[in-house]
C-alpha positions in Angstrom: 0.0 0.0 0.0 1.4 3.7 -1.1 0.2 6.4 1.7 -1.8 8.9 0.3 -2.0 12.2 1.6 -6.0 12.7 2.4 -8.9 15.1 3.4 -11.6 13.4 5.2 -15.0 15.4 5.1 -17.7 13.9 7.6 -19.7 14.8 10.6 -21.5 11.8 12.4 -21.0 8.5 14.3 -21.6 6.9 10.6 -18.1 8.7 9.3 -15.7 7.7 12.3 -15.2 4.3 11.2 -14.2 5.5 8.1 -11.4 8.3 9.3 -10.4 5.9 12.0 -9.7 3.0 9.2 -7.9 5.3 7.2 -5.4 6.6 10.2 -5.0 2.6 11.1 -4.2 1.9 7.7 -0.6 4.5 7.9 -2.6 7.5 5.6 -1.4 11.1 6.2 -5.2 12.4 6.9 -3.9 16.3 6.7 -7.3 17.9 7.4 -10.9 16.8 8.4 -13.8 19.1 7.5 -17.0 18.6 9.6 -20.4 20.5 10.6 -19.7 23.2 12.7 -20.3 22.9 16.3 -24.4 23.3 17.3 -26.5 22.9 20.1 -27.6 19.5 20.7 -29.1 17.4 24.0 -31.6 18.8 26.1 -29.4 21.4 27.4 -28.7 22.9 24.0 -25.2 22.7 25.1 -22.8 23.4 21.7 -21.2 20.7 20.8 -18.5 19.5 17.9 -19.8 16.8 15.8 -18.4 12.8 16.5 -16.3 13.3 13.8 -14.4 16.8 14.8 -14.2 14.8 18.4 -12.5 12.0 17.0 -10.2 13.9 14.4 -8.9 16.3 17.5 -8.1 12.7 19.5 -5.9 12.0 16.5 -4.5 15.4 16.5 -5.8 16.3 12.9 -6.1 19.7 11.9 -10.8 20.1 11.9 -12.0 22.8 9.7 -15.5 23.5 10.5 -16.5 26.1 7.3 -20.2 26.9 6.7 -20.3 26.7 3.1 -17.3 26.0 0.2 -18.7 27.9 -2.2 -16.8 30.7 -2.2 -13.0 31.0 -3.7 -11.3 31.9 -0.1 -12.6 28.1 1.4 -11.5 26.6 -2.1 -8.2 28.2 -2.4 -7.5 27.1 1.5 -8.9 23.5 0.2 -6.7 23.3 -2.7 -3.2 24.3 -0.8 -3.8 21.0 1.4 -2.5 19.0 -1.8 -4.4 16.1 -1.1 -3.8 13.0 -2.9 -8.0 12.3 -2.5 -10.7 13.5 -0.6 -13.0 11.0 1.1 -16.5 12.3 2.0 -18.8 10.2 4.8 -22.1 12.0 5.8 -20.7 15.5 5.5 -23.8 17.6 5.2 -22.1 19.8 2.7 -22.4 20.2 -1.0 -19.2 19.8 -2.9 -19.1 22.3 -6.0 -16.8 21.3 -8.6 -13.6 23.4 -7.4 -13.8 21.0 -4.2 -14.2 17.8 -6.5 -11.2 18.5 -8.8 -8.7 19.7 -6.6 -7.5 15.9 -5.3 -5.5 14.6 -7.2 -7.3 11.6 -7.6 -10.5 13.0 -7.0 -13.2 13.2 -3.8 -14.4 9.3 -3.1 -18.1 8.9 -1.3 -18.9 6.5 1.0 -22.5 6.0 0.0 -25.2 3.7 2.5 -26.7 1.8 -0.5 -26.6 0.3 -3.2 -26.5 2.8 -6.3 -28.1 4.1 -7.6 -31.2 2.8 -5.7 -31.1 5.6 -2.6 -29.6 7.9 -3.6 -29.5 11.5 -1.1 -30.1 11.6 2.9 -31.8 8.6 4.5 -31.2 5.7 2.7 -30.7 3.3 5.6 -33.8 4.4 7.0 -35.6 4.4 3.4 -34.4 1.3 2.6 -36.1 -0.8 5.8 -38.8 1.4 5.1 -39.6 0.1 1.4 -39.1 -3.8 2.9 -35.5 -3.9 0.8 -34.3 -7.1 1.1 -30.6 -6.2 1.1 -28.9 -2.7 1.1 -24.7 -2.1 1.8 -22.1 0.9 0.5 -21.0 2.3 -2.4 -18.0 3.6 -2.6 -18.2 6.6 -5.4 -16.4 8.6 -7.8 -17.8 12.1 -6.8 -19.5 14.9 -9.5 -21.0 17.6 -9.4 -24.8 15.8 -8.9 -26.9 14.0 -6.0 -24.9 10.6 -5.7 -24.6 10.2 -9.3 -21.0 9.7 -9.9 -19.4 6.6 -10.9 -18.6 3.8 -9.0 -15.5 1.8 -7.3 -16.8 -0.8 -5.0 -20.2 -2.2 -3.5 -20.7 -4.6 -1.1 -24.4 -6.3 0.5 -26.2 -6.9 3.5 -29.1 -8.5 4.0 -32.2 -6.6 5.9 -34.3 -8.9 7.9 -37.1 -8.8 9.6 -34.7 -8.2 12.6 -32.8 -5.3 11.4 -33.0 -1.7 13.1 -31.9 1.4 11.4 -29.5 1.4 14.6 -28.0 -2.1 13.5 -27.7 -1.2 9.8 -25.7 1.9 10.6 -23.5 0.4 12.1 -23.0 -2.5 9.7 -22.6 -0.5 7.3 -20.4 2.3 9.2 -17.8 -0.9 9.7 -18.3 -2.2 6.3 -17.7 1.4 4.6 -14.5 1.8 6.2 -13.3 -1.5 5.3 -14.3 -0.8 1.8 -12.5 3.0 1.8 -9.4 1.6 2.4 -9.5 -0.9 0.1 -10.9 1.3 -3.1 -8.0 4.1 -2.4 -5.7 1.5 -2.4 -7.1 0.2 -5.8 -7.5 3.4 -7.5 -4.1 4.1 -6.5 -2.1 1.4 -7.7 -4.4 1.6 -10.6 -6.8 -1.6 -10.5 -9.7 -0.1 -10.1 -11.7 1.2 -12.7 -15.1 3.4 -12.1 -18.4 2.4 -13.4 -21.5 4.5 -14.0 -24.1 3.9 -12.2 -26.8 2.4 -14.6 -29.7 4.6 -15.9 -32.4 2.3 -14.5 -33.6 1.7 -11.0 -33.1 5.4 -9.7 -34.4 6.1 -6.0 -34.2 8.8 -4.0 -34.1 8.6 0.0 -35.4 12.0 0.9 -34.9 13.9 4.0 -36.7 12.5 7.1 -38.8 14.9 9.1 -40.6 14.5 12.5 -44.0 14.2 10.7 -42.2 11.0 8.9 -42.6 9.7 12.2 -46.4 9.4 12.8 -47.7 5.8 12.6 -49.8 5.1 9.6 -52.4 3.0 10.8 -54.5 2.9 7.5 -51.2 1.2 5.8 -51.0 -2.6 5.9 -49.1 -4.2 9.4 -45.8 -5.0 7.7 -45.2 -1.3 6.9 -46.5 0.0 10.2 -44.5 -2.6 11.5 -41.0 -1.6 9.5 -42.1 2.1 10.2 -40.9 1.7 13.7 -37.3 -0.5 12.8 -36.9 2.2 10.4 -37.5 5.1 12.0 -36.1 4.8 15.7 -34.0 6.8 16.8 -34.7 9.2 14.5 -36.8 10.8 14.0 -38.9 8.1 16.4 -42.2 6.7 16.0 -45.5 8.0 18.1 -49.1 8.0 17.5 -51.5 10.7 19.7 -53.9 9.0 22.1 -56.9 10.5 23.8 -57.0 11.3 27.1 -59.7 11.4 29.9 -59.9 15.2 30.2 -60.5 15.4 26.0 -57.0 16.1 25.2 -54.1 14.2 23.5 -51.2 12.8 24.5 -48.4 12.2 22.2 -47.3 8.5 22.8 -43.7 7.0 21.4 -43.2 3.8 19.8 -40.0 2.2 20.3 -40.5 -1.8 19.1 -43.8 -3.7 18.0 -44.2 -6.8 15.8 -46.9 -7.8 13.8 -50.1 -9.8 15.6 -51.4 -12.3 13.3 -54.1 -13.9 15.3 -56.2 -10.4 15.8 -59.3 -9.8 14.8 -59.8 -7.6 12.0 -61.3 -4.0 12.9 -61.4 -0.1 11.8 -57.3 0.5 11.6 -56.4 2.4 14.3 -58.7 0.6 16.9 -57.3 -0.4 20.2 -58.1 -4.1 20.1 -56.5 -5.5 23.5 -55.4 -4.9 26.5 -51.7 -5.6 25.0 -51.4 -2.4 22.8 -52.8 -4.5 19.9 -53.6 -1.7 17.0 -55.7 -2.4 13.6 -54.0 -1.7 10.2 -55.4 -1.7 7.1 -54.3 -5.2 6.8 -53.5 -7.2 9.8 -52.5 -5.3 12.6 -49.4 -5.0 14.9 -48.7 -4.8 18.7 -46.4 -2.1 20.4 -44.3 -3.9 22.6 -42.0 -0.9 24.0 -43.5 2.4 24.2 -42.8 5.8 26.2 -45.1 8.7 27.6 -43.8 12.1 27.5 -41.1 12.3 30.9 -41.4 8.7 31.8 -39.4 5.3 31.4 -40.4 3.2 28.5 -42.7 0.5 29.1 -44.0 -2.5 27.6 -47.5 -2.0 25.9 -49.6 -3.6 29.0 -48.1 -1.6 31.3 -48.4 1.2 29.7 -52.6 0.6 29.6 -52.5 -0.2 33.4 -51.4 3.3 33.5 -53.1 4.9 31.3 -57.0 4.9 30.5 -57.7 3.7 26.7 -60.6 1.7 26.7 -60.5 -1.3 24.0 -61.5 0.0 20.6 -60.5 3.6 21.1 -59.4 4.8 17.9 -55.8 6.2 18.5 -54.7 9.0 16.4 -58.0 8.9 14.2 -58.8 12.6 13.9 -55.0 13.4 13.6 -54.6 10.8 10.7 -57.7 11.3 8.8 -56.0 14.8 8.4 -53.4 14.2 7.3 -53.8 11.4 4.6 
């Protein structure tokens, strides 16, 4: 292996794998670009961004710019000399000044399999859709959304077990395996980029709270994958009624499907188990979370909590919005 001389441009947990494999692996990483600092956590405390943490452990030089469009970040970009750029989750668009300083160019380390998912959530979008495998992409950057060519892809299967928290970090470790091994390809000159092909385009578009609200009048296996897909972020919830005519905003963290219930109105409380009716089928929430207290399974949660059976939860709210 020839050390190259690097940029690393990324900003959460997904990226560290990445930097960290190409430190291990004897690169001269000269200068990591991440987010700027920003309030996070319930105290809103400003904090620097898991990469930036990591890079400053190493004692790499962080740059922290808000934008690269203009010529004074490009100019600083270009006197680093880098042999490549490698970009993980960086939150920043890359105009084309940025893409052809490096010598040999600015590599992506994309979660999916292009160009199916292409843009922000495609772990997430992939559960979502019932994918039956997903992995990385490592790809020739240009100017467009996760259109440039590609070095490498690799698989993983999604299952019927698989979080959004599990396939990040599959693929987090399997995207830094797969960094080092396409520099050191397109280095020694192996490796050869591909264009993507012109069919089979997706696009994994930005989640937003709202993407969050369970959807009782799709079938169970969606509503189902909804809540592997979307916990953590941005977390599942339905609004249930309470006694004094109000709602309260209820989170989902884990339910399965529930084969043996009775067929009713979707939405409709069905047992005393947090059993809710889908369009087809329906599913039971097996870990769920009022607003300031500990997550409980869905029995408890009724002990505590007065929903009679066949309450419809989060009718007038979802009839609104669909």
């Amino acid at each position: 292996m020839t050390p190259l001389r690097l940029v690393f441009m990324g900003t959460p947990d997904f990226a560290v794998p990445s930097l960290r494999a190409l430190a291990d692996a004897g690169h001269e990483v000269v200068c990591v670009y991440s987010q700027p600092p920003r309030p996070a956590g319930r105290g809103q405390q400003v904090q620097k961004s898991p990469v930036h943490r990591f890079a400053e452990e190493r004692g790499i030089p962080v740059r922290t710019p808000k934008s690269l469009r203009n010529a004074e970040a490009q100019a600083e970009f270009a006197e680093l000399r880098a042999d490549a750029a490698v970009v993980a989750a960086y939150g920043l668009i890359l105009p084309q000044p940025i893409l052809d300083a490096p010598r040999l160019g600015c590599l992506n380390v994309h979660g999916s399999l292009l160009p199916r998912w292409r843009g922000a959530a495609p772990i997430q979008r992939s559960i979502l859709a019932g994918d039956a495998e997903t992995g990385i992409t490592i790809m020739q950057m240009d100017i467009g959304l996760d259109t440039g060519a590609m070095l490498l892809k690799d698989a993983v299967p999604i299952t019927a077990e698989t979080t959004a928290s599990s396939l990040h970090d599959a693929l987090a470790d399997m995207g830094a395996r797969m960094i080092v091994e396409a520099l050191d390809g397109l280095a020694a000159g192996r490796l050869t980029a591909e264009p993507q092909p012109e069919e089979g385009v997706t696009y994994a578009a930005k989640l937003t709270r709202e993407d969050g609200r369970l959807d009782w009048t799709r079938d169970a296996a969606y509503v189902e994958r909804q809540v592997r897909a979307l916990t953590p972020w941005p977390g599942c919830w339905f609004d249930a009624p309470t006694p004094a005519g109000g709602v309260e905003r209820i989170k989902v963290l884990k339910a399965e499907p529930a084969p043996d219930a009775c067929k009713a109105t979707p939405g409709t409380l069905l047992d005393d188990l947090l059993t809710v009716a889908c369009a087809d089928g329906a599913v039971r929430l097996t870990l769920v979370q009022r607003p300031g207290k500990a997550p409980v399974d869905g029995a408890a949660l009724l002990r505590g909590f007065t929903l009679p059976v066949g309450t419809r939860l989060g009718d007038a709210a979802c009839s609104a919005g669909n």
